[in-house]
C-alpha positions as CSV (number, residue, x, y, z in Angstrom):
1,X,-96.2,65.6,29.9
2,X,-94.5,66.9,26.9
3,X,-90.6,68.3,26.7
4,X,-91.0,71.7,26.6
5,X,-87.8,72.5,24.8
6,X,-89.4,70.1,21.6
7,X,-92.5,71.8,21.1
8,X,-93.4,73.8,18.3
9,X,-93.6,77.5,19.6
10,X,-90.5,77.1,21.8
11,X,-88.2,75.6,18.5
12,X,-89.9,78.6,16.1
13,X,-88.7,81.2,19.4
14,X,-85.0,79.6,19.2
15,X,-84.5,80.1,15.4
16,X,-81.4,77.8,14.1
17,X,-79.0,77.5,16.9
18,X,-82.2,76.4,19.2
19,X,-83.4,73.6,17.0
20,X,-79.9,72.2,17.2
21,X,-79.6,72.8,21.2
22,X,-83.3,71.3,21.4
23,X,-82.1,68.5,19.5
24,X,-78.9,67.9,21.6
25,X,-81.3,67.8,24.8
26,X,-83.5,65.4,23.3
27,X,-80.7,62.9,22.3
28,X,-79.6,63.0,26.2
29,X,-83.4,61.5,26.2
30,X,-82.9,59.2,24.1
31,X,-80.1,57.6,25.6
32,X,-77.1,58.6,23.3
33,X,-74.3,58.8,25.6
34,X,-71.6,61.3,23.6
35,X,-73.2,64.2,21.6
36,X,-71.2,67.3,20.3
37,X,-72.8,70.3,18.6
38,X,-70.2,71.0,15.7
39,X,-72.2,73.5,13.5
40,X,-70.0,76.2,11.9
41,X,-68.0,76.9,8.8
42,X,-66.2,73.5,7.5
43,X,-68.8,71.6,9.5
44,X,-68.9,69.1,5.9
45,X,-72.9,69.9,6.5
46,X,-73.1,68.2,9.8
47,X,-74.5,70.0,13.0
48,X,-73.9,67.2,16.0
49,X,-72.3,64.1,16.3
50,X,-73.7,61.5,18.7
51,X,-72.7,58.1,20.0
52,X,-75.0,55.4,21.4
53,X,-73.3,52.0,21.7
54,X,-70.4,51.9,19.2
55,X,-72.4,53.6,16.6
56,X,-71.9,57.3,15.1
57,X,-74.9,59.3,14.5
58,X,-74.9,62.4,12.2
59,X,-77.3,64.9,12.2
60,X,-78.0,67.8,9.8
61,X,-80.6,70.6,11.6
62,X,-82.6,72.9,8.9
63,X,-84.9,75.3,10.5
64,X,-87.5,77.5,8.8
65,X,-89.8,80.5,9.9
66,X,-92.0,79.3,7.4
67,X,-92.1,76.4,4.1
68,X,-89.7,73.5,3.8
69,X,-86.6,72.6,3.5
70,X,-85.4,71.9,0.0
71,X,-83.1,68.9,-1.6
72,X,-80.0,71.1,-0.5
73,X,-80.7,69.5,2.8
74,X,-80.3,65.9,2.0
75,X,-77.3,66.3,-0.2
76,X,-75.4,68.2,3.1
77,X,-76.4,65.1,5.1
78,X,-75.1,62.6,2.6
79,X,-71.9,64.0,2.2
80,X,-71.8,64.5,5.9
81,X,-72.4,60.9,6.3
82,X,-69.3,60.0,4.4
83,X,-67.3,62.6,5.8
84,X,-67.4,61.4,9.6
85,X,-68.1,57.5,8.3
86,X,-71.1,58.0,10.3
87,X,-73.8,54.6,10.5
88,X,-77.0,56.5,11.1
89,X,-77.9,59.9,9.3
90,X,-80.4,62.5,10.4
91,X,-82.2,64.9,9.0
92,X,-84.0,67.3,11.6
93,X,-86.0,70.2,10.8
94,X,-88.5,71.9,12.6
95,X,-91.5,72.3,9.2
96,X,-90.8,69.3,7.2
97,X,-89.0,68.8,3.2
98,X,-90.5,69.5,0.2
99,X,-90.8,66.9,-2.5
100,X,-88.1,67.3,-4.4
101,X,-85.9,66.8,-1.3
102,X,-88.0,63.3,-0.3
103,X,-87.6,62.5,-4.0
104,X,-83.6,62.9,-3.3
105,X,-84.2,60.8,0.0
106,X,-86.2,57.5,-1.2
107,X,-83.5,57.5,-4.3
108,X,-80.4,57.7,-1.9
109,X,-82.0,54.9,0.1
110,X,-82.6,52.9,-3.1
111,X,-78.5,53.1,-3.2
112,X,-77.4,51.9,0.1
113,X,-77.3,55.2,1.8
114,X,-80.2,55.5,4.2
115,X,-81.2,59.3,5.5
116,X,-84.0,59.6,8.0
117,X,-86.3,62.4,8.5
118,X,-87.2,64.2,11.6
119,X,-90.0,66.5,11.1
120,X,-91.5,68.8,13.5
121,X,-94.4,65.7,14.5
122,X,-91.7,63.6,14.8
123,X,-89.8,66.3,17.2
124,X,-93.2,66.7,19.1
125,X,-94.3,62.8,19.5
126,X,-90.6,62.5,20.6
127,X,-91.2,64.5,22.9
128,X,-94.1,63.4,24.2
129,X,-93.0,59.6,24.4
130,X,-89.3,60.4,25.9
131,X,-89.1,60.1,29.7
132,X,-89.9,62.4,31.6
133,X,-85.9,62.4,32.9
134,X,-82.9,61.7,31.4
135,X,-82.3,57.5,31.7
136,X,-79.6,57.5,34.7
137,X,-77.2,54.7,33.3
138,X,-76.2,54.3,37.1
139,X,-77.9,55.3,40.5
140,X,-76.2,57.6,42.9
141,X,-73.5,56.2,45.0
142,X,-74.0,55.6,48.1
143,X,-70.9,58.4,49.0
144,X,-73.2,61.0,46.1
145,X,-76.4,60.5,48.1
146,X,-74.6,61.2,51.5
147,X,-73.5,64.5,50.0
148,X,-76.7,65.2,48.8
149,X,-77.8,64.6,52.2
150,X,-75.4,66.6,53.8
151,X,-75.3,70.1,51.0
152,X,-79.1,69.9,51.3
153,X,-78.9,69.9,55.2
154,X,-76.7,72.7,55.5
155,X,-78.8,74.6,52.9
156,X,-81.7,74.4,54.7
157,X,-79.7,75.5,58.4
158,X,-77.1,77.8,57.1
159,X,-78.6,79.2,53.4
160,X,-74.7,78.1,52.3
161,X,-73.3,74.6,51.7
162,X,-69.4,73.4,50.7
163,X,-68.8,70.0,48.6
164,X,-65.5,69.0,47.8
165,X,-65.3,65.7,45.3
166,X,-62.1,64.5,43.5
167,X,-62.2,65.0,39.9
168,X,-64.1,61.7,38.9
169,X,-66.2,61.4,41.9
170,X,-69.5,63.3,40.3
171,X,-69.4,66.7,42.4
172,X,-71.6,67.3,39.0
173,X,-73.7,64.7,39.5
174,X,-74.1,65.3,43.2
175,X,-75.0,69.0,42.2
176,X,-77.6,68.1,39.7
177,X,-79.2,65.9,42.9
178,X,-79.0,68.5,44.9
179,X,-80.6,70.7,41.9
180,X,-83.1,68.2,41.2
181,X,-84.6,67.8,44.9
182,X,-84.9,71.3,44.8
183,X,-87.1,71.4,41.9
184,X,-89.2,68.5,43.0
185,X,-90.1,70.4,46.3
186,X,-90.3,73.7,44.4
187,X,-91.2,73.2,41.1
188,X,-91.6,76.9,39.6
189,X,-88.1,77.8,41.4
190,X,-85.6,80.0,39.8
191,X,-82.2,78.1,39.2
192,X,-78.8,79.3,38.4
193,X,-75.6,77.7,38.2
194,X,-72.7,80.1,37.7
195,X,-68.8,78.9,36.6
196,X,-66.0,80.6,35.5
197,X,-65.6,79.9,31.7
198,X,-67.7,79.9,28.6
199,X,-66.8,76.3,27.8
200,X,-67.5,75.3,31.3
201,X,-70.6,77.0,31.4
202,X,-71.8,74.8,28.1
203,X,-70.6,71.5,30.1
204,X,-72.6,72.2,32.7
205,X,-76.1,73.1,31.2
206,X,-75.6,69.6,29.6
207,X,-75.0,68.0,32.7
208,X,-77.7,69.4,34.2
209,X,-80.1,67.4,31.7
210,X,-80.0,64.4,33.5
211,X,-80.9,65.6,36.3
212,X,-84.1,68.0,35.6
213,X,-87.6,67.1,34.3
214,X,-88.1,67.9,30.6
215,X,-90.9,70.2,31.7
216,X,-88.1,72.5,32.7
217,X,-86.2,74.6,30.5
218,X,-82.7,75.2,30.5
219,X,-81.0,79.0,29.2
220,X,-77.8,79.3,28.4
221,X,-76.4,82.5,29.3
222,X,-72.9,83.9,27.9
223,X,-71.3,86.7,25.8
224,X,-72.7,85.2,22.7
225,X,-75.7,83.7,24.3
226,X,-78.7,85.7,25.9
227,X,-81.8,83.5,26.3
228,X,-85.2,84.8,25.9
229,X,-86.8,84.1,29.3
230,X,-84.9,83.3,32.8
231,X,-87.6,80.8,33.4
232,X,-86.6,77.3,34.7
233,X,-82.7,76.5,34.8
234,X,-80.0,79.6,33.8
235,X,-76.7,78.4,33.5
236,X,-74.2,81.6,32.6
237,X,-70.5,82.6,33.1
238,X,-70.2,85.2,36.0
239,X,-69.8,88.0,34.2
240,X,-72.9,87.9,31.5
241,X,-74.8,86.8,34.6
242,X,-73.7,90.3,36.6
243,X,-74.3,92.4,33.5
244,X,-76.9,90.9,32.0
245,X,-79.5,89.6,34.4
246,X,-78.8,90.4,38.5
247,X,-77.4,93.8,38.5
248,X,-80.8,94.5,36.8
249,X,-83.2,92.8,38.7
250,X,-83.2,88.8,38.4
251,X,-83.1,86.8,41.8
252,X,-82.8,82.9,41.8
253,X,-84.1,81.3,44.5
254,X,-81.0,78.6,44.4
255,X,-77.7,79.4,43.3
256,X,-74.6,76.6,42.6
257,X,-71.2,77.8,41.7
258,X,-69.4,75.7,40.2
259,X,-65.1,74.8,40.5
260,X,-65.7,77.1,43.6
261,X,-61.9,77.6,43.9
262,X,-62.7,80.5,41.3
263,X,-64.3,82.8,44.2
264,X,-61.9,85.3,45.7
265,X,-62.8,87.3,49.1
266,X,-63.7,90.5,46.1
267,X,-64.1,90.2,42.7
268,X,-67.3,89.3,40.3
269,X,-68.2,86.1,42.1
270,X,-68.3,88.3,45.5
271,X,-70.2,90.3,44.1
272,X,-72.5,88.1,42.5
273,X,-73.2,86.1,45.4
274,X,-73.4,89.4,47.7
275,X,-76.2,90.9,45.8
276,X,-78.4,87.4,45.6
277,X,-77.9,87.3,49.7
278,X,-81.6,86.2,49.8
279,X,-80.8,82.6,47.8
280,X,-79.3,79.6,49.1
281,X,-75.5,79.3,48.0
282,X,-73.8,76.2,47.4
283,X,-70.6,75.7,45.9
284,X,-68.7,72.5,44.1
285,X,-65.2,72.2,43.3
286,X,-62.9,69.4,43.2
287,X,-59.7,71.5,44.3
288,X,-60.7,73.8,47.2
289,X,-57.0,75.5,47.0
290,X,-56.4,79.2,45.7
291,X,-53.2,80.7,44.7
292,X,-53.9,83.3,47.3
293,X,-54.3,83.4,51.3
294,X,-58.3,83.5,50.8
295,X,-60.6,80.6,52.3
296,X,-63.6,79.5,50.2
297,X,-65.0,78.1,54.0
298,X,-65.3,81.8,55.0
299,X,-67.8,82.0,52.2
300,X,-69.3,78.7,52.1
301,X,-68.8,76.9,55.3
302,X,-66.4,73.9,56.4
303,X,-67.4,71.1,53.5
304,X,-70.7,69.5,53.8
305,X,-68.9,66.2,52.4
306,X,-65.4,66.0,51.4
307,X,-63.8,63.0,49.7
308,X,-60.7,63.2,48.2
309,X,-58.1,61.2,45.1
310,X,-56.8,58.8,47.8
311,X,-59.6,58.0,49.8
312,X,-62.0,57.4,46.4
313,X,-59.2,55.5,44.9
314,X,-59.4,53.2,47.9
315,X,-62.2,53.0,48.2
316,X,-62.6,51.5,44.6
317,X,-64.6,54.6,43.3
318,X,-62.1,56.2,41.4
319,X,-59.7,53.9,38.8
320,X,-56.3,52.6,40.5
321,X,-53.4,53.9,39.1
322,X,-50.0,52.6,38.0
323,X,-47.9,55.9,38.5
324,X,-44.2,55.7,37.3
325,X,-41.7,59.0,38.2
326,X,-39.0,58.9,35.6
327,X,-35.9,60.1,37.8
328,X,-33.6,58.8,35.7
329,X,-32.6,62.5,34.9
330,X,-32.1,63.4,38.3
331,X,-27.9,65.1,39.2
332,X,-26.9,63.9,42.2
333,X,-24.3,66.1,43.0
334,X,-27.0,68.8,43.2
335,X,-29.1,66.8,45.7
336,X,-25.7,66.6,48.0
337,X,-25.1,70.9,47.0
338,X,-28.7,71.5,48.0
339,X,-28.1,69.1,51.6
340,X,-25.4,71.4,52.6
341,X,-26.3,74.8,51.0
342,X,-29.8,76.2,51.0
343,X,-31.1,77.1,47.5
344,X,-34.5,78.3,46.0
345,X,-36.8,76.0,44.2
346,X,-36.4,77.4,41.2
347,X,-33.0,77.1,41.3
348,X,-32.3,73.6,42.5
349,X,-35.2,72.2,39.7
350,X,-32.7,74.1,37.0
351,X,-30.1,72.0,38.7
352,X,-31.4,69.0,39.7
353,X,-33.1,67.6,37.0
354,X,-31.1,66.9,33.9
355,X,-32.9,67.8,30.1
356,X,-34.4,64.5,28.8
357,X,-34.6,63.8,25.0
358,X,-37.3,63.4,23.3
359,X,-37.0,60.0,21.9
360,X,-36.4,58.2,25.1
361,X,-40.2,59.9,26.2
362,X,-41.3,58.3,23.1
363,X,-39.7,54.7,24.2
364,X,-41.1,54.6,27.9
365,X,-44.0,55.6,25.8
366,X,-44.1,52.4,23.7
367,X,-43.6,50.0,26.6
368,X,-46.6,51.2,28.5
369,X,-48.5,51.5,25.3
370,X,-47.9,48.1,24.8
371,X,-48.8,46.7,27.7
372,X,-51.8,48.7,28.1
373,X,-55.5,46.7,26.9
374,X,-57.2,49.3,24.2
375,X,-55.0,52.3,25.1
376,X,-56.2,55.4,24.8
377,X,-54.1,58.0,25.9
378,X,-53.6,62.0,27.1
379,X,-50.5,63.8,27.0
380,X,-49.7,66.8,29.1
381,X,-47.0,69.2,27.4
382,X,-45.4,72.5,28.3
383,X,-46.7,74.7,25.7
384,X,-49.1,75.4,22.6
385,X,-45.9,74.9,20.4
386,X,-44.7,71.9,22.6
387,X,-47.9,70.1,22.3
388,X,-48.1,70.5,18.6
389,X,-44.2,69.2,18.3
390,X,-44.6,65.8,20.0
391,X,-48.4,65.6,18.2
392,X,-46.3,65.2,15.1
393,X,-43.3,63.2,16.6
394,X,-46.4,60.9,18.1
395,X,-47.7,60.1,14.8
396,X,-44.6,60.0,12.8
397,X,-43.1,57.4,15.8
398,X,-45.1,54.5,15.3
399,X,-48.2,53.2,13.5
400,X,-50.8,52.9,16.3
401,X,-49.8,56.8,16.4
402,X,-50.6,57.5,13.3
403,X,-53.5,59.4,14.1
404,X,-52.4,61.6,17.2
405,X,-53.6,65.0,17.3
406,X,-52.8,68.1,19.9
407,X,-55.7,69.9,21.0
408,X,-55.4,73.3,22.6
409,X,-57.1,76.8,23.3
410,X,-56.2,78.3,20.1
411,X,-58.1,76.0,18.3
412,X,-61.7,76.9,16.7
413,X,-64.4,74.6,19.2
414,X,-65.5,72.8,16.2
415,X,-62.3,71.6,15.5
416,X,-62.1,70.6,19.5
417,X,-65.5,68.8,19.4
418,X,-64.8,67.2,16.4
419,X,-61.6,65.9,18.0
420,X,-62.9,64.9,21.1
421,X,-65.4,62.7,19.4
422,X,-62.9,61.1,17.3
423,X,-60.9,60.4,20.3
424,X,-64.1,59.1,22.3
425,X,-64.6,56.8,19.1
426,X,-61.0,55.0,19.6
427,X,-60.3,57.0,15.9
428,X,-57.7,59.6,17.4
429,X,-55.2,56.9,19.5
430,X,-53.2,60.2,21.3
431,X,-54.1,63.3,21.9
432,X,-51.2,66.2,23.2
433,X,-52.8,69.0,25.0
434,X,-51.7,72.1,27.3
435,X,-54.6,72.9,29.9
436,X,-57.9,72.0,27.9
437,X,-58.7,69.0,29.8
438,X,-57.9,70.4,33.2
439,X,-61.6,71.5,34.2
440,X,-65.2,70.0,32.6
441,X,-64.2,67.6,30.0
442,X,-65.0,64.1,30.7
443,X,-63.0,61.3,29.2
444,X,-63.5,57.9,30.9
445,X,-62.1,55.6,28.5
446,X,-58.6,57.4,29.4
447,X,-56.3,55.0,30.6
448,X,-52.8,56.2,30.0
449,X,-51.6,60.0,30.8
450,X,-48.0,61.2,30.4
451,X,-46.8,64.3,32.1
452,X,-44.2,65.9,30.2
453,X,-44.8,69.6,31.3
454,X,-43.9,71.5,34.6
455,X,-46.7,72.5,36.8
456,X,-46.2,74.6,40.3
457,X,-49.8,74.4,40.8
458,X,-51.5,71.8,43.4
459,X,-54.6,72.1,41.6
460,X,-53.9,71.8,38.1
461,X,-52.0,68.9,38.9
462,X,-54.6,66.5,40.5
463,X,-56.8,68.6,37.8
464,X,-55.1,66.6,35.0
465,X,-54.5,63.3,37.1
466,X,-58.5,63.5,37.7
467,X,-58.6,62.9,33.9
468,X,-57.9,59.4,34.0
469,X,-59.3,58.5,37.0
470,X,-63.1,58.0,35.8
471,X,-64.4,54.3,35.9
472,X,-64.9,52.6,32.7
473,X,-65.9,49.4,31.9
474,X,-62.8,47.0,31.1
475,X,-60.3,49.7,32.4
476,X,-58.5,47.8,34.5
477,X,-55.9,51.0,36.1
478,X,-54.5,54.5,34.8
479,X,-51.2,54.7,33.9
480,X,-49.4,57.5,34.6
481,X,-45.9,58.5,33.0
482,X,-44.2,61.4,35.0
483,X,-41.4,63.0,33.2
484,X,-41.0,65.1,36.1
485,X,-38.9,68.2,36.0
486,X,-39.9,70.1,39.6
487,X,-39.1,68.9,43.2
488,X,-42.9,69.8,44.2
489,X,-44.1,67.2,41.6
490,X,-42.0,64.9,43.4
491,X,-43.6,66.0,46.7
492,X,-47.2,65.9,45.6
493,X,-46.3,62.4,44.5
494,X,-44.9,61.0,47.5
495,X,-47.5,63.0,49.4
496,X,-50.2,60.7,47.3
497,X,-48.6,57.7,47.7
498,X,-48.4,57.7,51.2
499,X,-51.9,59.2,51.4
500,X,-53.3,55.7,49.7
501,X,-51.3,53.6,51.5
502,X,-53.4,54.8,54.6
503,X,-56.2,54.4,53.5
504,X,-55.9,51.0,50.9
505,X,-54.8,49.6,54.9
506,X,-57.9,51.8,56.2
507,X,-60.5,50.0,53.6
508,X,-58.2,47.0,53.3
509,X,-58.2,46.9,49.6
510,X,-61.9,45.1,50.0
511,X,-63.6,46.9,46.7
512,X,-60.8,47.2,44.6
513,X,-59.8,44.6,41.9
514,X,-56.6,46.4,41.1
515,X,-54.1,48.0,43.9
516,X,-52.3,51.4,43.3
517,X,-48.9,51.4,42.7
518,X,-46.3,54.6,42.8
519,X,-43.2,54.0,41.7
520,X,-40.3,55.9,40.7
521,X,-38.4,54.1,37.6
522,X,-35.4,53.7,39.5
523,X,-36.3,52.6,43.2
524,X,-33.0,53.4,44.8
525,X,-33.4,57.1,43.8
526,X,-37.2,56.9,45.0
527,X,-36.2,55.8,48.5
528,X,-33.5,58.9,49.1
529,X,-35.7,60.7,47.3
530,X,-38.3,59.7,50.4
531,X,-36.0,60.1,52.7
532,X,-35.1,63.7,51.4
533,X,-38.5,65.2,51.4
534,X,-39.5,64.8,54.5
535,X,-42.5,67.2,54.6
536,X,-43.9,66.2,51.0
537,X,-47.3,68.0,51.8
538,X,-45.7,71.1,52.9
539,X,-43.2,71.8,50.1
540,X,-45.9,71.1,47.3
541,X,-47.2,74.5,47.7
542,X,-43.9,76.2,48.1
543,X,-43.1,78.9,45.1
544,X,-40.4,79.6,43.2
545,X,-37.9,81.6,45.3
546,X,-38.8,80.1,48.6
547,X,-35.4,78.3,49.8
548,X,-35.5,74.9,51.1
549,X,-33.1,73.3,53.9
550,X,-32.9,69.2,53.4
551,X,-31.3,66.8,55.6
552,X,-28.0,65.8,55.0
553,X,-27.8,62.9,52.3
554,X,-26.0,60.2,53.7
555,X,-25.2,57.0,52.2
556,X,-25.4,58.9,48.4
557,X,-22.3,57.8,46.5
């Protein structure tokens, strides 16, 4: 069977931006394990960047409605080439080139500088001679399979299912399972998969590759994206999918939401799923916690499967961690003020914890860069301007640094891909970021994270922690620097730590090579700190102006 997306009416249909989406999909095929569509002003005539092995691919996509591309094609490729020191080079089109442009090729060749051609043959014998899936570099886990199981049994007794996976886990992967057995037992069935975000929603469509015959198509639904047909698998952000497609008519047969948290008791996912009451519901989401009082449960059920940080870090599926709480800034005298008078979080954090300086953040940096094998690293900053600051101070600091870059929201998506795939490639060493790697961005080679921002939010925080947490070969554990600067931090901390202490002693440490360690820099302070929260799990989710009551510090000179 041939790939549907790769054949020659379907790329003629998707004009320019669907030869370079068809070609994305077919890389996935082809076993490439990074690719990043980067076409767009300044691209330095490059449309994606792929990585299989160590080795950066480049690919240039000309379509035509008719005719073939000329020599201008080839010379964007070359200097493409050099610009992103790239070892293969690509040329895809879906006609062919004309002479003059082959003539161009074979002498560039004759020079050291090899360009390969992908016609539209080539495009259709790839697709008839890829698999008919996406190669699955591992099998499901046994824990992915269970959930499968158990979304798919609920489905099929309740029309509504619940999973909740730890960032790192594969709530994605277990989704696409769950996706794919659907489509096995119903192959003409309508798909759609529904998230939040426009940059999400792009995530997921690829992820959904691996998981669905080539046969199928995918359609990628947004404010700049409106598919021709709803055929196969539509992936769309809530609101194009309400405006565009179910309030006039379309009806999936399955529908997954993903980062569930999103749904509210009213709103546009309440609406969404209310008016597709006919199609099984399921939703995924690593944090099933919402600012407000609603439950997802009410919507979805009690979680078909549930696994969370702890319990997959002991378990060996998650990376250990090495997790050091700087509390070196920490006043004393207001931990004994706020033992004897009550004050409000906000408050005692303004208090309690003492400014730090940027350069000693910079030296507990360097130790643990040090003594980290092939570090690659994330930091977590307070703001847009913050991130840029200590971006420069980074790369201004020390050598290895050279390179570090801050990525954030404001920045154009190219310039984001083009960053993340430097940074997959080992090129960018540091990257300083706000909330862009929070949800849908997967970075497994991550093995160091510093928090140097505040966060009140339960979620955002194992968000970010999730991060680092992905299994990669030679990673050995993540470590985590925690400039902290809020007493919930502190809490959510201790409430971790003593959540993997019962379980490594539950699973006895049997699958995992390297044992998590939480530790604050100075142990003294960690062990009154301890002793001081008392209900760690409760005051995590406490806000600003609640006012707390401790125990009386004794034995704090």
């Amino acid at each position: 069977m041939s790939a549907v997306f790769l054949s020659a009416d379907e790329l003629l249909r998707g004009g320019p931006a669907g030869l370079t989406h068809a070609v994305e999909r077919a890389l996935w095929y082809l076993g490439f394990n990074d690719v990043r569509v980067i076409d767009g002003a300044g691209d330095q005539g490059a449309d994606l960047l792929a990585v299989r092995g160590r080795e950066q691919w480049v690919f240039q996509c000309k379509w035509k409605a008719g005719g073939k591309v000329d020599r201008s094609g080839v010379d964007d490729l070359e200097r493409a080439r050099t610009r992103y020191r790239a070892d293969k080079a690509i040329l895809v089109t879906n006609t062919d080139i004309n002479a003059v442009a082959e003539a161009r090729r074979v002498a560039l060749n004759g020079v050291g500088v090899p360009i390969t051609v992908w016609h539209g043959a080539t495009l259709r014998s790839i697709g008839d001679r890829m698999p008919e899936t996406v190669p699955a570099k591992y099998a499901l886990r046994p824990y992915q399979a269970e959930a499968a199981d158990a979304v798919v049994r609920d489905l099929d007794a309740n029309g509504t299912a619940l999973l909740v996976l730890a960032t790192g886990l594969g709530k994605t992967v277990v989704g696409g399972e769950i996706i794919s057995r659907h489509l096995k037992a119903n192959p003409n069935a309508r798909i759609l998969v529904v998230a939040h975000m426009k940059d999400l929603v792009a995530q997921l469509e690829k992820a959904m590759w691996r998981h669905i015959p080539k046969s199928v198509p995918t359609r990628l639904l947004t404010g700049e994206s409106r598919p021709g047909g709803l055929d196969g698998v539509v992936v769309g952000t809530v609101e194009s999918v309400l405006s565009a497609v179910v309030r006039v008519g379309y009806r999936p047969d399955l529908i997954m939401i993903d980062e569930t948290h999103h749904v509210a008791e009213t709103g546009r996912f309440a609406e969404l799923l209310d008016l597709c009451g006919d199609a099984e519901q399921f939703g995924v989401t690593a944090t099933p916690w919402r600012g407000d009082k609603f439950d997802i449960t009410s919507r979805f059920g009690y979680p078909s499967f549930k696994m969370g940080i702890a319990e997959g870090m002991a378990a060996g599926f998650l990376s250990a961690v090495d997790y050091r709480l700087y509390v070196d800034n920490v006043d004393w005298n207001a931990v004994r003020d706020a033992s004897v008078h009550g004050q409000s979080i906000k408050d005692l954090n303004k208090s309690l914890f003492l400014p730090q300086r940027d350069e000693e953040i910079i030296e507990h940096f360097r130790e643990a860069w040090r003594t980290t094998t092939e570090p690659r690293a994330i930091v977590f900053c307070q703001t847009i301007e913050h991130a840029e600051h200590m971006a420069r101070l980074f790369a201004s600091s020390d050598a290895a640094w050279a390179n570090a870059s801050f990525l954030h929201s404001e920045l154009p998506r190219q310039r984001r891909q083009i960053l993340l795939n430097e940074f997959r490639l080992g090129r960018v060493p540091v990257i300083t970021c706000v909330d862009v790697f929070n949800e849908g961005v997967d970075v497994p080679d991550v093995n160091l994270i510093a928090f140097l921002r505040v966060t009140h939010s339960r979620r955002i925080f194992v968000q970010q922690l999730g991060r680092g947490l992905r299994l990669s070969p030679g990673k050995e554990a993540l470590r985590v620097l925690d400039f902290v600067t809020d007493i919930r931090r502190v809490a959510a901390t201790l409430d971790l730590r003593r959540s993997l202490e019962a379980q490594e002693s539950e699973h006895l440490r049997v699958r995992m090579p390297h044992a998590s360690r939480i530790q604050f820099s100075d142990e003294t302070v960690g062990s009154l700190m301890d002793h001081w929260i008392q209900d760690a799990a409760d005051l995590e989710t406490k806000a600003d102006e609640v006012r707390l009551q401790f125990p009386l510090t004794t034995g704090i000179e």
